[in-house]
C-alpha positions in Angstrom: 23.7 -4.6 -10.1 19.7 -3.3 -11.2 18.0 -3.7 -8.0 14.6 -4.5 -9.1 14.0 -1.3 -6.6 15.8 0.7 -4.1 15.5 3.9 -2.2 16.1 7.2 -4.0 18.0 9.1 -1.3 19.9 12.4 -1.4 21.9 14.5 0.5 19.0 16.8 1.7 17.4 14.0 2.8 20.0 13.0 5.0 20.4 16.7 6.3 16.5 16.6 7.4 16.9 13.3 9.5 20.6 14.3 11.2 18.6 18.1 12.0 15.8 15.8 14.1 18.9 13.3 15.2 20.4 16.8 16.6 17.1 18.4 18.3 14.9 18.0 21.2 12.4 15.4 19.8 13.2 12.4 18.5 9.4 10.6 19.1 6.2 12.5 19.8 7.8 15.5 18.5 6.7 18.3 15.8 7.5 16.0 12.5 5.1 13.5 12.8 2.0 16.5 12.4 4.0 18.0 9.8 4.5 15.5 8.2 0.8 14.3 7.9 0.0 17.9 6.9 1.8 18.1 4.2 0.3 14.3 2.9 -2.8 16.1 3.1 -1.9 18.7 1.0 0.0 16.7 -1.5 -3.1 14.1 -1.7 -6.3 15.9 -1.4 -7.4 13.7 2.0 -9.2 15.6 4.7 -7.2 13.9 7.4 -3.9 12.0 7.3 -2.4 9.8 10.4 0.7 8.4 9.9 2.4 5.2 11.7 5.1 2.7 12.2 4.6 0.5 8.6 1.9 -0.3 6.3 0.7 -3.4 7.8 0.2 -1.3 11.7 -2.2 0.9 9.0 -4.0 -2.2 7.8 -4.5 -3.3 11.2 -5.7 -0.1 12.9 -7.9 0.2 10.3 -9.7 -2.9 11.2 -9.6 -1.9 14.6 -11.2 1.7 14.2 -13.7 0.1 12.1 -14.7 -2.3 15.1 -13.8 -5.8 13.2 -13.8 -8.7 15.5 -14.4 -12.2 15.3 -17.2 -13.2 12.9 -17.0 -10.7 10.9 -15.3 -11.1 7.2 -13.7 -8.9 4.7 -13.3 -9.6 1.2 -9.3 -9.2 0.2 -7.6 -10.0 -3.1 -5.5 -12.9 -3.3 -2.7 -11.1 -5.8 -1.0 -8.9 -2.8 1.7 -8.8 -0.2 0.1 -10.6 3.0 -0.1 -7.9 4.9 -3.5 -7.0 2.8 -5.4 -10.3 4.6 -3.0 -9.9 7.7 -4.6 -6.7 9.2 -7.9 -7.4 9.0 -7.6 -10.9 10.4 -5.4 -9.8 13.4 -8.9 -8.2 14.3 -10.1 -11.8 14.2 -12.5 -11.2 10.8 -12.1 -14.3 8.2 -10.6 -13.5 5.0 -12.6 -14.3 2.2 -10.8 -14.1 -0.9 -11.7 -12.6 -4.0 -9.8 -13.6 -7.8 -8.2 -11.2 -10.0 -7.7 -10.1 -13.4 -5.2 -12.7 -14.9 -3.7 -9.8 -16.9 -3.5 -7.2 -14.4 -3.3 -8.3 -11.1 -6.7 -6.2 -10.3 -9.8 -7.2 -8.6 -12.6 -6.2 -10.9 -16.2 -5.4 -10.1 -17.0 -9.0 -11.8 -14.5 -11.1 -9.1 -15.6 -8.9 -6.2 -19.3 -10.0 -7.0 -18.1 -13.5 -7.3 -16.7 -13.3 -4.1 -19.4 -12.1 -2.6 -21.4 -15.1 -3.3 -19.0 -16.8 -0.9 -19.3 -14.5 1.6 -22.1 -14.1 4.3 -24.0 -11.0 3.9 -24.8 -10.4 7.3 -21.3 -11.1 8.8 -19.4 -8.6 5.7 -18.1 -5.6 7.0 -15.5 -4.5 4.2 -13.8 -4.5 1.5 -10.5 -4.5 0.5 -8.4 -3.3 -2.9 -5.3 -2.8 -3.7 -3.7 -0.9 -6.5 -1.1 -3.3 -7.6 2.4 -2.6 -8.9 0.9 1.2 -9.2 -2.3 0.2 -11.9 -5.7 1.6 -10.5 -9.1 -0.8 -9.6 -12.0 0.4 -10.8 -12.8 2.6 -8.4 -16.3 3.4 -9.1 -17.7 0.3 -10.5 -16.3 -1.6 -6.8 -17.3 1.5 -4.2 -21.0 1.1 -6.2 -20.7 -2.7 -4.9 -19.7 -1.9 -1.6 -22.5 1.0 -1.3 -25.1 -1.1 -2.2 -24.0 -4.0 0.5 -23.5 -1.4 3.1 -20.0 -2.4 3.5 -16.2 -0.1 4.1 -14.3 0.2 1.3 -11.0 0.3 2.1 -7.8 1.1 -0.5 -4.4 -0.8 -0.2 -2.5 1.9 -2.0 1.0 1.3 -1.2 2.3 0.7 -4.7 0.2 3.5 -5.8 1.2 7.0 -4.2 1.1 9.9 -6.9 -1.6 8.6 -8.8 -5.1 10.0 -10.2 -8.2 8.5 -10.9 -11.9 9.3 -12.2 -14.4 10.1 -9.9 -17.2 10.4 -12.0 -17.4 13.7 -11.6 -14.0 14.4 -12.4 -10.1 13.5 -11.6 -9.5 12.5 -7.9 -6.0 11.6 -6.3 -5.1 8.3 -5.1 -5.5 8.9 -0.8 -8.0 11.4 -1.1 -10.7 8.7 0.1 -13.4 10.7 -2.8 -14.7 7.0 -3.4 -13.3 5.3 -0.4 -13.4 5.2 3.5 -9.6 4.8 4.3 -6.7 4.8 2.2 -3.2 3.1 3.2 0.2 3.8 2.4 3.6 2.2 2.9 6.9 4.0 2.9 9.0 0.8 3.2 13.0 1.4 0.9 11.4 -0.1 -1.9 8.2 2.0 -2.1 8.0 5.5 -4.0 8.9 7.2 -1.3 10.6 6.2 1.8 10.5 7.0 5.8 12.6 3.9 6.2 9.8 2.4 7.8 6.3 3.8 7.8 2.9 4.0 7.2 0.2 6.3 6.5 -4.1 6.3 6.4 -5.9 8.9 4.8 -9.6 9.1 5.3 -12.5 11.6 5.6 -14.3 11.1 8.6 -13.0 13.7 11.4 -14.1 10.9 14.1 -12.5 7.7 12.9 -9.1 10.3 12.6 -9.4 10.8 16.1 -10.2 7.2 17.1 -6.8 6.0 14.6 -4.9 8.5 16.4 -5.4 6.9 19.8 -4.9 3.2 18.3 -1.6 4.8 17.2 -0.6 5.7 20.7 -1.8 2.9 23.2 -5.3 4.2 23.1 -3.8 6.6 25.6 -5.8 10.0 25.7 -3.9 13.1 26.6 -6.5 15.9 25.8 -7.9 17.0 29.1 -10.7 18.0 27.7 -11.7 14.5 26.7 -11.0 12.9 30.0 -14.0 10.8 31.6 -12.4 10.3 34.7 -11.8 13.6 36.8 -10.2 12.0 39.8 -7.2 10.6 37.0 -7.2 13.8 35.4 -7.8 16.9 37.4 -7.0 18.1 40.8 -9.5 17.8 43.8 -10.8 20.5 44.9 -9.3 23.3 42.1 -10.3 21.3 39.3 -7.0 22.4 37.5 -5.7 19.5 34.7 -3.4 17.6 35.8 0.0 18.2 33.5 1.0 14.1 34.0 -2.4 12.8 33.2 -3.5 10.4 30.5 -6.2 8.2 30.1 -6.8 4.7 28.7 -9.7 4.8 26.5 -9.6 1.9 23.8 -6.9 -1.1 23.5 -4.2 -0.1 21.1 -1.2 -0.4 19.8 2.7 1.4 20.0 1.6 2.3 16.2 3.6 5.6 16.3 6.1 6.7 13.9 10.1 8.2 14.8 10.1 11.9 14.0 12.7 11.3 12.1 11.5 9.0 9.9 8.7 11.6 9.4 11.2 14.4 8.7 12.7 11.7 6.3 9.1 10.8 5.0 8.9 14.4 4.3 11.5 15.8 2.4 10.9 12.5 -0.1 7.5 13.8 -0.3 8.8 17.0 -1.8 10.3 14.9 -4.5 7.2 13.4 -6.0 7.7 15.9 -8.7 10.4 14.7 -9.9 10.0 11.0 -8.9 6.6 10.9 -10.4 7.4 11.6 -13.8 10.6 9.8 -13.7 9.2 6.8 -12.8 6.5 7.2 -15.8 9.8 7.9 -18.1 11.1 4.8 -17.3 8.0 2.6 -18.1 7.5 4.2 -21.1 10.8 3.6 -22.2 10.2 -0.3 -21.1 7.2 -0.6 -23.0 8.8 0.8 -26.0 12.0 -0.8 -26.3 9.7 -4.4 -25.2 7.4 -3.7 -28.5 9.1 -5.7 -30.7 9.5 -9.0 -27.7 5.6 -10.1 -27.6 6.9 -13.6 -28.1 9.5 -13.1 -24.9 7.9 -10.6 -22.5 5.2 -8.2 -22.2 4.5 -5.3 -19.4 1.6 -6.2 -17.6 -1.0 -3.7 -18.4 -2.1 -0.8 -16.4 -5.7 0.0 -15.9 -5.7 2.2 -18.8 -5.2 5.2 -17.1 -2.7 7.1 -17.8 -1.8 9.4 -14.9 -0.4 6.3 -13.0 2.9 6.3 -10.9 4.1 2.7 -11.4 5.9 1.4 -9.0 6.6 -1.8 -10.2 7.5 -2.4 -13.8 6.4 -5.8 -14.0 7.0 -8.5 -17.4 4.4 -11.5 -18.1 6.7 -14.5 -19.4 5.2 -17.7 -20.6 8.4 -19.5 -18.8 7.5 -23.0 -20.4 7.3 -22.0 -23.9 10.7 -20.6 -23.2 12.0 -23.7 -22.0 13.2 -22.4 -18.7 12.1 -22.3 -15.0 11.4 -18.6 -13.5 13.9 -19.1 -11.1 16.4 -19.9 -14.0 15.5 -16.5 -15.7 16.0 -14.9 -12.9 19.4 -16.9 -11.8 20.4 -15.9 -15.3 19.7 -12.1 -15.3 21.3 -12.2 -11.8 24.4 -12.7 -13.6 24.1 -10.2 -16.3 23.7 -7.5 -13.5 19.9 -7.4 -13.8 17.9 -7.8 -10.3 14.6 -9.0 -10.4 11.2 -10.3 -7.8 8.3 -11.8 -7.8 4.9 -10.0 -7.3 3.1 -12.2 -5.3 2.4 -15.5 -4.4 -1.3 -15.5 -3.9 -2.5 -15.5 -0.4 -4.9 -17.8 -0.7 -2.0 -20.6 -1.6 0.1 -19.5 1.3 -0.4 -22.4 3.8 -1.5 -20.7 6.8 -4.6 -19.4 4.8 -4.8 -22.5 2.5 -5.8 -24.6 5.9 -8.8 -22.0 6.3 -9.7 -22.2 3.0 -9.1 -25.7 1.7 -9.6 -26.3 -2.1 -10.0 -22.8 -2.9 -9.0 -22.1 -6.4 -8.6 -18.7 -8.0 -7.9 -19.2 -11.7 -7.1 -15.3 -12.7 -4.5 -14.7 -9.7 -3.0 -18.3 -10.3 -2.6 -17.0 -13.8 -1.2 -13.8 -13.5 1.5 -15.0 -10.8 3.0 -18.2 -13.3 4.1 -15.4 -15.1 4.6 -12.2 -13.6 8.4 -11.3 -13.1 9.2 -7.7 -11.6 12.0 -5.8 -13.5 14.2 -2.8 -11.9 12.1 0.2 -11.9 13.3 3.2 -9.8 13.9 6.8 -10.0 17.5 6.9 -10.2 17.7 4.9 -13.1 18.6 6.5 -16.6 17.1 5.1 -19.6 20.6 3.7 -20.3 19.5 1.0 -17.6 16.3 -0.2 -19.5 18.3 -0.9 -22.6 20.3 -3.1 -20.0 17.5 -4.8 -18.4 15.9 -5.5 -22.1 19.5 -6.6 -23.9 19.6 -8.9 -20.9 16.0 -10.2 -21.3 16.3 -11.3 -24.4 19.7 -12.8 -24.1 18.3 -15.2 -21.6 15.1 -15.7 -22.7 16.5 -16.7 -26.6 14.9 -13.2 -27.9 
Protein backbone atom coordinates (compact mmCIF):
# COMPACT_ATOMS: atom_id res chain seq x y z
CA UNK A 1 0.00 0.00 0.00
CA UNK A 2 1.29 3.96 -1.24
CA UNK A 3 0.83 5.79 1.91
CA UNK A 4 -0.03 9.11 0.70
CA UNK A 5 3.20 9.88 3.22
CA UNK A 6 5.25 8.17 5.70
CA UNK A 7 8.45 8.54 7.53
CA UNK A 8 11.79 7.95 5.78
CA UNK A 9 13.72 6.13 8.50
CA UNK A 10 17.07 4.35 8.34
CA UNK A 11 19.28 2.45 10.29
CA UNK A 12 21.47 5.44 11.37
CA UNK A 13 18.66 7.01 12.48
CA UNK A 14 17.74 4.38 14.74
CA UNK A 15 21.50 4.15 16.04
CA UNK A 16 21.29 8.06 16.98
CA UNK A 17 18.04 7.60 19.19
CA UNK A 18 19.16 3.98 20.92
CA UNK A 19 22.91 6.09 21.61
CA UNK A 20 20.59 8.86 23.69
CA UNK A 21 18.11 5.76 24.90
CA UNK A 22 21.68 4.38 26.34
CA UNK A 23 23.29 7.76 27.95
CA UNK A 24 22.88 10.06 30.79
CA UNK A 25 20.17 12.49 29.28
CA UNK A 26 17.20 11.58 28.11
CA UNK A 27 15.34 15.39 28.59
CA UNK A 28 17.19 18.61 29.18
CA UNK A 29 20.22 17.00 27.88
CA UNK A 30 22.95 18.13 25.12
CA UNK A 31 20.64 17.15 21.89
CA UNK A 32 18.05 19.53 22.19
CA UNK A 33 20.98 22.65 21.65
CA UNK A 34 22.53 20.64 19.08
CA UNK A 35 19.97 20.03 17.55
CA UNK A 36 18.69 23.66 17.17
CA UNK A 37 22.32 24.53 16.06
CA UNK A 38 22.49 22.66 13.43
CA UNK A 39 18.69 24.07 12.17
CA UNK A 40 20.38 27.21 12.24
CA UNK A 41 22.99 26.31 10.16
CA UNK A 42 20.97 24.32 7.68
CA UNK A 43 18.37 27.32 7.44
CA UNK A 44 20.05 30.61 7.68
CA UNK A 45 17.91 31.74 11.00
CA UNK A 46 19.81 33.67 13.69
CA UNK A 47 18.14 31.65 16.48
CA UNK A 48 16.34 28.32 16.45
CA UNK A 49 14.18 26.93 19.57
CA UNK A 50 12.81 23.80 19.18
CA UNK A 51 9.73 22.03 21.12
CA UNK A 52 7.30 19.28 21.66
CA UNK A 53 5.02 19.65 18.07
CA UNK A 54 4.17 22.34 15.72
CA UNK A 55 1.07 23.48 17.22
CA UNK A 56 3.20 24.10 21.08
CA UNK A 57 5.29 26.49 18.33
CA UNK A 58 2.12 28.25 17.09
CA UNK A 59 1.11 28.75 20.47
CA UNK A 60 4.28 30.08 22.10
CA UNK A 61 4.53 32.25 19.43
CA UNK A 62 1.37 33.95 20.35
CA UNK A 63 2.39 34.02 23.80
CA UNK A 64 5.99 35.64 23.30
CA UNK A 65 4.34 38.03 21.14
CA UNK A 66 1.89 39.13 24.09
CA UNK A 67 -1.58 38.06 22.35
CA UNK A 68 -4.43 38.06 24.67
CA UNK A 69 -7.97 38.59 24.48
CA UNK A 70 -9.09 41.37 22.02
CA UNK A 71 -6.52 41.10 20.00
CA UNK A 72 -7.00 39.32 16.31
CA UNK A 73 -4.77 37.74 13.85
CA UNK A 74 -5.54 37.20 10.33
CA UNK A 75 -5.04 33.19 9.50
CA UNK A 76 -5.86 31.39 6.19
CA UNK A 77 -8.70 29.18 6.13
CA UNK A 78 -6.89 26.36 3.69
CA UNK A 79 -4.59 24.78 6.73
CA UNK A 80 -4.44 22.20 9.32
CA UNK A 81 -6.28 23.81 12.55
CA UNK A 82 -3.53 24.08 14.42
CA UNK A 83 -2.75 27.45 12.15
CA UNK A 84 -6.02 29.33 14.01
CA UNK A 85 -5.49 27.10 17.10
CA UNK A 86 -2.37 28.77 18.54
CA UNK A 87 -3.10 32.06 18.30
CA UNK A 88 -6.55 31.74 19.73
CA UNK A 89 -5.41 29.57 22.78
CA UNK A 90 -3.84 33.20 23.58
CA UNK A 91 -7.49 34.34 23.42
CA UNK A 92 -6.99 36.66 19.95
CA UNK A 93 -10.06 36.14 17.49
CA UNK A 94 -9.27 34.57 14.23
CA UNK A 95 -10.19 36.39 11.48
CA UNK A 96 -10.00 34.55 8.43
CA UNK A 97 -8.53 35.37 5.26
CA UNK A 98 -9.51 33.33 1.55
CA UNK A 99 -7.16 31.79 -0.65
CA UNK A 100 -6.09 31.18 -4.07
CA UNK A 101 -8.68 28.56 -5.45
CA UNK A 102 -5.73 27.06 -7.45
CA UNK A 103 -3.14 27.03 -5.02
CA UNK A 104 -4.19 26.86 -1.63
CA UNK A 105 -2.10 30.30 -1.03
CA UNK A 106 -3.16 33.43 0.65
CA UNK A 107 -2.23 36.19 -1.78
CA UNK A 108 -1.53 39.88 -1.04
CA UNK A 109 -5.15 40.54 -2.70
CA UNK A 110 -7.16 38.09 0.05
CA UNK A 111 -4.91 39.35 2.86
CA UNK A 112 -6.13 42.95 1.98
CA UNK A 113 -9.56 41.73 1.79
CA UNK A 114 -9.34 40.42 5.01
CA UNK A 115 -8.14 43.18 6.38
CA UNK A 116 -11.22 45.03 5.69
CA UNK A 117 -12.87 42.73 8.17
CA UNK A 118 -10.53 43.06 10.68
CA UNK A 119 -10.15 46.01 13.32
CA UNK A 120 -7.03 47.97 12.82
CA UNK A 121 -6.44 48.80 16.15
CA UNK A 122 -7.04 45.33 17.75
CA UNK A 123 -4.55 43.43 14.71
CA UNK A 124 -1.57 42.25 16.02
CA UNK A 125 -0.40 39.58 13.28
CA UNK A 126 -0.47 37.83 10.58
CA UNK A 127 -0.38 34.44 9.67
CA UNK A 128 0.86 32.26 6.29
CA UNK A 129 1.36 29.21 5.62
CA UNK A 130 3.30 27.57 2.83
CA UNK A 131 0.87 24.90 1.86
CA UNK A 132 1.63 21.32 0.64
CA UNK A 133 5.48 22.87 0.23
CA UNK A 134 4.30 25.99 -2.52
CA UNK A 135 5.67 29.52 -1.26
CA UNK A 136 3.27 32.84 -0.43
CA UNK A 137 4.37 35.75 -1.69
CA UNK A 138 6.56 36.65 0.67
CA UNK A 139 7.31 40.11 -0.17
CA UNK A 140 4.21 41.42 -1.60
CA UNK A 141 2.32 40.08 2.19
CA UNK A 142 5.43 41.22 4.71
CA UNK A 143 4.96 44.87 2.65
CA UNK A 144 1.16 44.52 4.00
CA UNK A 145 2.00 43.63 7.26
CA UNK A 146 4.85 46.49 7.50
CA UNK A 147 2.68 49.02 6.58
CA UNK A 148 -0.08 47.93 9.33
CA UNK A 149 2.56 47.55 11.88
CA UNK A 150 1.64 44.10 12.37
CA UNK A 151 3.96 40.36 13.08
CA UNK A 152 4.22 38.42 10.36
CA UNK A 153 4.43 35.05 11.23
CA UNK A 154 5.24 31.82 8.69
CA UNK A 155 3.44 28.40 9.09
CA UNK A 156 6.14 26.51 7.26
CA UNK A 157 5.59 23.08 8.16
CA UNK A 158 4.97 21.65 4.76
CA UNK A 159 7.71 23.73 3.51
CA UNK A 160 11.30 22.89 5.12
CA UNK A 161 14.15 22.90 2.36
CA UNK A 162 12.80 25.53 0.50
CA UNK A 163 14.13 29.06 -1.05
CA UNK A 164 12.55 32.14 -1.85
CA UNK A 165 13.21 35.77 -3.28
CA UNK A 166 14.00 38.33 -1.01
CA UNK A 167 14.28 41.14 -3.14
CA UNK A 168 17.56 41.35 -2.78
CA UNK A 169 18.28 37.96 -3.57
CA UNK A 170 17.51 34.08 -2.64
CA UNK A 171 16.54 33.55 1.13
CA UNK A 172 15.78 30.08 2.81
CA UNK A 173 12.45 29.10 4.06
CA UNK A 174 13.12 29.72 8.30
CA UNK A 175 15.57 32.19 7.94
CA UNK A 176 12.81 34.91 9.09
CA UNK A 177 14.78 37.56 6.12
CA UNK A 178 10.96 38.82 5.53
CA UNK A 179 9.32 37.46 8.56
CA UNK A 180 9.34 37.61 12.44
CA UNK A 181 8.96 33.80 13.36
CA UNK A 182 9.02 30.89 11.32
CA UNK A 183 7.40 27.40 12.51
CA UNK A 184 8.11 23.94 11.73
CA UNK A 185 6.61 20.53 12.39
CA UNK A 186 8.47 17.27 12.39
CA UNK A 187 5.35 15.10 12.85
CA UNK A 188 5.98 11.10 10.62
CA UNK A 189 4.46 12.64 7.76
CA UNK A 190 6.47 15.87 7.45
CA UNK A 191 9.95 16.03 5.49
CA UNK A 192 11.65 15.20 8.29
CA UNK A 193 10.76 13.60 11.38
CA UNK A 194 11.57 13.78 15.36
CA UNK A 195 8.53 11.66 15.92
CA UNK A 196 6.95 14.53 17.37
CA UNK A 197 8.31 17.99 17.34
CA UNK A 198 8.41 21.42 16.60
CA UNK A 199 10.73 24.15 15.86
CA UNK A 200 10.63 28.47 15.63
CA UNK A 201 13.17 30.25 13.98
CA UNK A 202 13.32 33.98 14.37
CA UNK A 203 15.71 36.92 14.49
CA UNK A 204 15.28 38.74 17.52
CA UNK A 205 17.92 37.54 20.27
CA UNK A 206 15.17 38.72 23.00
CA UNK A 207 11.89 37.01 21.81
CA UNK A 208 14.62 33.71 21.58
CA UNK A 209 15.17 34.08 25.15
CA UNK A 210 11.51 34.78 26.16
CA UNK A 211 10.36 31.35 23.72
CA UNK A 212 12.88 29.49 25.60
CA UNK A 213 11.36 30.08 28.96
CA UNK A 214 7.68 29.49 27.47
CA UNK A 215 9.28 26.19 26.52
CA UNK A 216 10.26 25.26 30.00
CA UNK A 217 7.48 26.56 32.51
CA UNK A 218 8.68 30.05 32.28
CA UNK A 219 11.15 28.66 34.83
CA UNK A 220 14.51 30.75 34.77
CA UNK A 221 17.67 28.85 35.68
CA UNK A 222 20.39 31.54 34.85
CA UNK A 223 21.56 33.00 38.09
CA UNK A 224 22.46 35.76 36.60
CA UNK A 225 18.87 36.74 35.55
CA UNK A 226 17.39 36.08 38.92
CA UNK A 227 15.23 39.06 40.47
CA UNK A 228 14.78 37.50 43.66
CA UNK A 229 18.12 37.04 45.68
CA UNK A 230 16.57 35.52 48.79
CA UNK A 231 15.25 32.46 46.08
CA UNK A 232 18.44 32.48 44.40
CA UNK A 233 21.49 33.11 46.33
CA UNK A 234 22.81 32.46 49.73
CA UNK A 235 22.46 35.01 52.74
CA UNK A 236 25.16 36.38 53.78
CA UNK A 237 27.95 34.90 50.94
CA UNK A 238 25.92 35.79 48.10
CA UNK A 239 26.99 32.47 46.41
CA UNK A 240 24.15 30.99 43.71
CA UNK A 241 22.30 28.74 44.85
CA UNK A 242 22.92 25.24 42.67
CA UNK A 243 18.84 24.22 43.23
CA UNK A 244 17.47 27.56 42.35
CA UNK A 245 15.05 28.59 39.65
CA UNK A 246 12.75 31.20 39.22
CA UNK A 247 9.22 31.65 37.88
CA UNK A 248 9.27 34.49 35.57
CA UNK A 249 6.36 34.26 32.86
CA UNK A 250 3.39 31.54 32.76
CA UNK A 251 4.39 28.81 30.40
CA UNK A 252 4.11 25.71 29.15
CA UNK A 253 6.05 21.90 29.46
CA UNK A 254 6.83 22.87 25.62
CA UNK A 255 10.19 21.02 25.68
CA UNK A 256 11.26 18.40 23.38
CA UNK A 257 12.89 14.51 24.35
CA UNK A 258 16.56 14.53 23.51
CA UNK A 259 16.01 11.83 21.69
CA UNK A 260 13.60 13.02 19.52
CA UNK A 261 16.21 15.80 18.86
CA UNK A 262 19.04 13.33 18.21
CA UNK A 263 16.31 11.69 15.92
CA UNK A 264 15.38 15.26 14.47
CA UNK A 265 18.97 15.53 13.71
CA UNK A 266 20.34 12.88 11.88
CA UNK A 267 17.04 13.36 9.48
CA UNK A 268 18.23 16.76 9.12
CA UNK A 269 21.48 15.51 7.63
CA UNK A 270 19.36 13.88 5.03
CA UNK A 271 17.79 16.95 3.42
CA UNK A 272 20.29 16.45 0.72
CA UNK A 273 19.07 13.60 -0.45
CA UNK A 274 15.36 14.00 0.66
CA UNK A 275 15.19 17.33 -1.00
CA UNK A 276 15.87 16.48 -4.31
CA UNK A 277 14.19 13.27 -4.09
CA UNK A 278 11.11 14.59 -3.25
CA UNK A 279 11.46 17.22 -6.27
CA UNK A 280 12.14 13.95 -8.55
CA UNK A 281 9.11 12.53 -7.67
CA UNK A 282 6.87 15.64 -8.55
CA UNK A 283 8.40 16.09 -11.57
CA UNK A 284 7.83 12.68 -12.54
CA UNK A 285 3.97 13.30 -11.45
CA UNK A 286 3.57 16.21 -13.43
CA UNK A 287 5.02 14.59 -16.37
CA UNK A 288 3.41 11.34 -16.52
CA UNK A 289 -0.22 13.54 -15.51
CA UNK A 290 0.46 15.85 -18.81
CA UNK A 291 -1.57 13.98 -20.95
CA UNK A 292 -4.79 13.67 -17.94
CA UNK A 293 -6.04 17.55 -17.94
CA UNK A 294 -9.51 16.16 -18.35
CA UNK A 295 -8.90 13.69 -15.09
CA UNK A 296 -6.37 15.37 -12.80
CA UNK A 297 -4.01 18.10 -12.56
CA UNK A 298 -1.14 18.94 -9.82
CA UNK A 299 -2.05 21.87 -8.03
CA UNK A 300 0.36 24.47 -8.93
CA UNK A 301 3.33 25.68 -7.02
CA UNK A 302 4.02 29.33 -6.62
CA UNK A 303 6.23 29.24 -9.54
CA UNK A 304 9.26 28.84 -7.93
CA UNK A 305 11.12 26.37 -8.60
CA UNK A 306 13.46 25.58 -5.67
CA UNK A 307 10.43 24.21 -3.65
CA UNK A 308 10.52 20.93 -1.52
CA UNK A 309 6.93 19.68 -1.87
CA UNK A 310 5.68 17.97 0.55
CA UNK A 311 2.50 17.17 -0.56
CA UNK A 312 1.91 16.10 -4.15
CA UNK A 313 -1.52 17.15 -4.38
CA UNK A 314 -4.22 16.40 -7.70
CA UNK A 315 -7.33 18.92 -8.45
CA UNK A 316 -10.25 16.58 -9.59
CA UNK A 317 -13.54 17.99 -10.88
CA UNK A 318 -15.24 14.74 -8.97
CA UNK A 319 -18.81 15.55 -10.55
CA UNK A 320 -17.81 15.66 -13.99
CA UNK A 321 -16.38 12.32 -13.24
CA UNK A 322 -19.42 11.04 -12.00
CA UNK A 323 -18.02 9.95 -8.69
CA UNK A 324 -17.95 11.16 -5.00
CA UNK A 325 -14.23 11.97 -3.53
CA UNK A 326 -14.64 9.45 -1.12
CA UNK A 327 -15.43 6.94 -3.89
CA UNK A 328 -12.08 7.78 -5.73
CA UNK A 329 -10.41 7.42 -2.93
CA UNK A 330 -12.33 3.99 -1.72
CA UNK A 331 -11.41 2.92 -5.20
CA UNK A 332 -7.57 3.73 -5.21
CA UNK A 333 -7.64 2.19 -1.64
CA UNK A 334 -8.10 -0.93 -3.43
CA UNK A 335 -5.62 -0.72 -6.18
CA UNK A 336 -2.93 -0.16 -3.34
CA UNK A 337 -2.86 3.65 -3.76
CA UNK A 338 -3.25 5.71 -0.37
CA UNK A 339 -4.56 9.04 -0.55
CA UNK A 340 -5.85 12.40 2.06
CA UNK A 341 -7.41 15.31 1.98
CA UNK A 342 -5.70 18.72 2.38
CA UNK A 343 -7.91 20.61 4.35
CA UNK A 344 -11.20 21.19 5.24
CA UNK A 345 -11.26 24.91 5.66
CA UNK A 346 -11.20 26.21 9.13
CA UNK A 347 -13.60 28.64 8.79
CA UNK A 348 -16.29 25.58 8.02
CA UNK A 349 -15.14 23.58 10.92
CA UNK A 350 -18.06 24.15 13.45
CA UNK A 351 -16.35 25.36 16.43
CA UNK A 352 -15.13 28.44 14.28
CA UNK A 353 -18.24 28.45 12.08
CA UNK A 354 -20.33 29.53 15.46
CA UNK A 355 -17.78 32.56 15.73
CA UNK A 356 -17.97 33.39 12.42
CA UNK A 357 -21.55 32.70 11.13
CA UNK A 358 -22.13 33.13 7.38
CA UNK A 359 -18.73 33.58 6.48
CA UNK A 360 -17.99 32.49 3.01
CA UNK A 361 -14.65 32.09 1.44
CA UNK A 362 -15.17 31.29 -2.29
CA UNK A 363 -11.26 30.53 -3.28
CA UNK A 364 -10.59 27.97 -0.25
CA UNK A 365 -14.14 26.47 -0.75
CA UNK A 366 -12.91 25.92 -4.30
CA UNK A 367 -9.65 24.58 -3.92
CA UNK A 368 -10.76 22.02 -1.21
CA UNK A 369 -13.93 20.38 -3.60
CA UNK A 370 -11.14 19.28 -5.38
CA UNK A 371 -7.94 18.83 -3.97
CA UNK A 372 -6.99 15.05 -3.38
CA UNK A 373 -3.33 14.41 -1.86
CA UNK A 374 -1.44 11.56 -3.68
CA UNK A 375 1.61 9.46 -2.13
CA UNK A 376 4.63 11.63 -2.17
CA UNK A 377 7.68 10.58 -0.06
CA UNK A 378 11.30 9.96 -0.33
CA UNK A 379 11.40 6.39 -0.41
CA UNK A 380 9.36 6.12 -3.25
CA UNK A 381 10.94 5.14 -6.76
CA UNK A 382 9.55 6.54 -9.83
CA UNK A 383 8.12 3.01 -10.42
CA UNK A 384 5.46 4.14 -7.74
CA UNK A 385 4.24 7.19 -9.62
CA UNK A 386 3.52 5.12 -12.67
CA UNK A 387 1.33 3.12 -10.03
CA UNK A 388 -0.40 5.97 -8.48
CA UNK A 389 -1.17 7.46 -12.21
CA UNK A 390 -2.21 3.76 -13.91
CA UNK A 391 -4.49 3.70 -10.91
CA UNK A 392 -5.84 7.26 -11.36
CA UNK A 393 -6.97 6.89 -14.41
CA UNK A 394 -8.36 3.49 -14.03
CA UNK A 395 -10.77 4.89 -11.53
CA UNK A 396 -11.41 8.04 -12.70
CA UNK A 397 -12.36 6.52 -16.57
CA UNK A 398 -8.93 8.16 -17.95
Amino acid sequence: MLAYGRQSIDQDDIDEVVRVLKGDFLTTGPEVPKFEEAFCAYTGAAHALACSNGTAALHMIGMAIGLKEGDQVIVPSLSFVATANGPHYCGAEVVFADVDPDTGLMTPDTLKEAMTRADADRLKAVFVVHLNGSLVDLQGIAALTKAAGVTLIEDACHSLGSTYPTGKGTGSIGDCALSDFCSFSFHPVKTITSGEGGMITCRDPEMAAKLALLRNHGLERDHTLFTDADIGFEAGSGEANPWAYELQLLGYNYRLTDFQAALGRSQLSKMTRFGPQRKKLVAAYISKMAGMEHLVTPAPNSGNDDVVQHLMVGRIDFAARGKTRRQVMMELRDLGVGTQVHYIPIHRQPYYAKLNPGLTLKGAEAYYAGCLSLPLYPDMVEADVDTVVSALKTVLGG
